[in-house]
PLY file of the C-alpha trace (Angstrom):
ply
format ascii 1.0
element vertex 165
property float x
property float y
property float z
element edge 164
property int vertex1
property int vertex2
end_header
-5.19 -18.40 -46.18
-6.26 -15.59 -43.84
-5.32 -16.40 -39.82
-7.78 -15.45 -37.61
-6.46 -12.54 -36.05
-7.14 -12.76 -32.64
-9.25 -10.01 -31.56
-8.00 -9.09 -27.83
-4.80 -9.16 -25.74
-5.04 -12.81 -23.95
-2.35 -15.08 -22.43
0.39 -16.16 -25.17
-0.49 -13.75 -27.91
1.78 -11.86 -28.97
1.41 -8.18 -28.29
2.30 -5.25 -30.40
2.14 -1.76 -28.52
3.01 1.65 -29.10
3.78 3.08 -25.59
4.80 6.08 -23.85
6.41 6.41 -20.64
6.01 9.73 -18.20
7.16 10.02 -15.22
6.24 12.82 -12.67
5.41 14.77 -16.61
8.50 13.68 -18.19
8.73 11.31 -20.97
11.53 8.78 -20.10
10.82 6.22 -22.83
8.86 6.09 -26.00
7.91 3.83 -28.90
8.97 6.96 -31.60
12.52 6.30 -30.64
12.46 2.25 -30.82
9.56 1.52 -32.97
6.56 -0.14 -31.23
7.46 -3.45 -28.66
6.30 -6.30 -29.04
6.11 -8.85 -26.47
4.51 -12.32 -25.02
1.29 -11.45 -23.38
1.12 -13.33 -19.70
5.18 -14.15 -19.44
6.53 -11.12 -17.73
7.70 -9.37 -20.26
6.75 -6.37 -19.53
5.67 -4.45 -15.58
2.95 -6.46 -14.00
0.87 -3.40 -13.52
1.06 -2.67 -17.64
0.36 -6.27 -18.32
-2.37 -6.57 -16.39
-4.22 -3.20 -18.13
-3.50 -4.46 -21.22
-5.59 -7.68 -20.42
-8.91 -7.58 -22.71
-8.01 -4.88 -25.36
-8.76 -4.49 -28.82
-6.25 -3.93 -32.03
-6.25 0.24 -32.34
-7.73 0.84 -28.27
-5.51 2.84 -26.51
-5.63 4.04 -22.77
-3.40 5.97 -19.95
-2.65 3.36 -17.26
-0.93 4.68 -13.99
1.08 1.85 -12.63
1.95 2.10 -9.02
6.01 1.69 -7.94
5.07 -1.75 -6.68
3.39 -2.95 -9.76
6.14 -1.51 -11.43
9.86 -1.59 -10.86
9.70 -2.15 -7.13
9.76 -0.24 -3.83
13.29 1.85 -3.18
14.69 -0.76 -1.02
17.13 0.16 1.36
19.01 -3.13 1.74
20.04 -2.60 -1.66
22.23 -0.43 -1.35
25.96 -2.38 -1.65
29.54 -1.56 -0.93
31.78 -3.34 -3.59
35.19 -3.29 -3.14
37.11 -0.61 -5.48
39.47 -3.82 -6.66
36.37 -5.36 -8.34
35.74 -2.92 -10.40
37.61 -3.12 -14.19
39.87 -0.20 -14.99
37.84 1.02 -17.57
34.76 1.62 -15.25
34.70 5.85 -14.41
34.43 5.41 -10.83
32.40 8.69 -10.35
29.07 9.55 -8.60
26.04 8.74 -10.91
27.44 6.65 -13.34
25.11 3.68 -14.34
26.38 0.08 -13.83
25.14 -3.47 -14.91
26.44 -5.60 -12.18
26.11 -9.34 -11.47
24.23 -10.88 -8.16
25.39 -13.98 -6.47
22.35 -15.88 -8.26
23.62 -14.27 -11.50
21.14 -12.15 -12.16
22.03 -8.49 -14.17
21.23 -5.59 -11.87
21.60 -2.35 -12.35
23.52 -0.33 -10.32
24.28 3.31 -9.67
27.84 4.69 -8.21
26.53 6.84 -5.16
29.45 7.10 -3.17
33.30 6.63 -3.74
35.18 6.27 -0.78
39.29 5.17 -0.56
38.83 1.42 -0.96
35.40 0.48 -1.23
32.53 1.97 -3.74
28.49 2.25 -2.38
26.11 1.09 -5.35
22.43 1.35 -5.43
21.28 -1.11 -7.41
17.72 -0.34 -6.87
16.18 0.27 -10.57
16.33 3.88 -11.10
12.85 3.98 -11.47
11.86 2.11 -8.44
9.40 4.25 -6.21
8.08 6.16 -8.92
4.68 5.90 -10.29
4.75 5.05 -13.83
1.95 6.58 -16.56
2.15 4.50 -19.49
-0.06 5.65 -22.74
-0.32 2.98 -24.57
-1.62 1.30 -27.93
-2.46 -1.82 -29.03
-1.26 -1.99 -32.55
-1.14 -5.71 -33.49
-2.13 -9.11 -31.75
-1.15 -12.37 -33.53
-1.05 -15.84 -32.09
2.40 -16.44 -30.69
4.07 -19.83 -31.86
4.66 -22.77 -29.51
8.45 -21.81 -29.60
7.85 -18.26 -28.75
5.75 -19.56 -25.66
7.86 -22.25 -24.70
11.18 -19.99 -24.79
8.37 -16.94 -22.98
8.83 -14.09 -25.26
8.65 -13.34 -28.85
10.82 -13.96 -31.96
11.11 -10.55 -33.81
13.94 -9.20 -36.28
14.62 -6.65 -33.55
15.48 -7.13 -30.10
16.16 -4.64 -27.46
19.70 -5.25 -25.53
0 1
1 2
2 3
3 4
4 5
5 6
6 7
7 8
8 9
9 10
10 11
11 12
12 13
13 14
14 15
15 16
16 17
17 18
18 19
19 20
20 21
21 22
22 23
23 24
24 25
25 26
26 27
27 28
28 29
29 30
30 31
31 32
32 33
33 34
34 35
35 36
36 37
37 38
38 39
39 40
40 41
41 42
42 43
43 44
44 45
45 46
46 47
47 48
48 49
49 50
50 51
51 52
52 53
53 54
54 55
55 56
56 57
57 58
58 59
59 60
60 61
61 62
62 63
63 64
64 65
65 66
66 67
67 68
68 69
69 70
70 71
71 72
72 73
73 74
74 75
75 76
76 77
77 78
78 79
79 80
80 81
81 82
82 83
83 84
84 85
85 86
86 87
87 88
88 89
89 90
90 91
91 92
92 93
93 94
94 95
95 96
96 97
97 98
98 99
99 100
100 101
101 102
102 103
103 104
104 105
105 106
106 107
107 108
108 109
109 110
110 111
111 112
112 113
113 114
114 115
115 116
116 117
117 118
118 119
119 120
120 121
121 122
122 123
123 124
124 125
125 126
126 127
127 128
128 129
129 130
130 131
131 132
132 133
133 134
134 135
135 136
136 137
137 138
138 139
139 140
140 141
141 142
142 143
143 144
144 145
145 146
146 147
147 148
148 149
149 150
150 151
151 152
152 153
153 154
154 155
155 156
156 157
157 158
158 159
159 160
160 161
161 162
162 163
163 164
């Protein structure tokens, strides 16, 4: 039985890319490391600005997309900046300068944080993403489209053997 293979990136399909990230001319993330992603086209699974590009293309197309800080991991906000008291922190954390944090928000959501400034009883975090300002240029493949199942678009995101955590 052969599936129709769908034939361009659409809403629920399930996208298979090869990708790779510069920033300002350095490559911060690339498919060579982690194999190729795959994701849930039209869920959020990947930056709004890269989803959006990817709209409409074919199996094998590939294409440099710039994605703007706002289309991609936010705006440095200045309100994010937080001061958590030194007593919250577990022993094991190395409370130094530039040492990256997953902290939880009152609604429970992970953030990431960075230690910016260690004072006597309290620590400053900036839990702005540490990509957030920058413009992100993404060169990126489409490698394989299939139809995603009704459980992979009810749960919003694909069901492969790997999963990045």
């Amino acid at each position: 039985m052969t599936e129709n293979k769908p034939e361009q990136v659409a809403k629920d399909l399930a996208v298979t890319i090869d990708y790779k990230l510069t920033i300002d001319g350095e490559i911060i993330d690339s498919s060579e490391e982690d194999g190729p992603l795959d994701y849930l086209h039209g869920h959020e699974n990947i930056i709004p600005g890269l989803e959006r590009e990817l709209t409409g293309m074919k199996i094998g197309e590939q294409k440099n997309v710039t994605v703007a800080p706002e289309d991609g991991y936010g705006t440095v906000d200045e309100e994010a900046m937080l001061e958590v008291p030194r007593s919250e922190f577990p022993n094991e954390v190395p409370l130094e300068i530039g040492i990256e944090l997953e902290v939880t928000d009152q609604e429970g959501d992970m953030l990431f944080a960075t230690i910016v400034e260690v004072g006597n009883k309290t620590v400053k975090l900036d839990t702005n993403h540490p990509l957030a300002g920058k413009a992100l240029n993404f060169d990126v493949t489409v490698v394989d489209l299939r139809e995603a199942s009704e459980e992979e678009i009810a749960h919003g995101h694909v069901h492969t053997g790997h999963h990045h955590h």
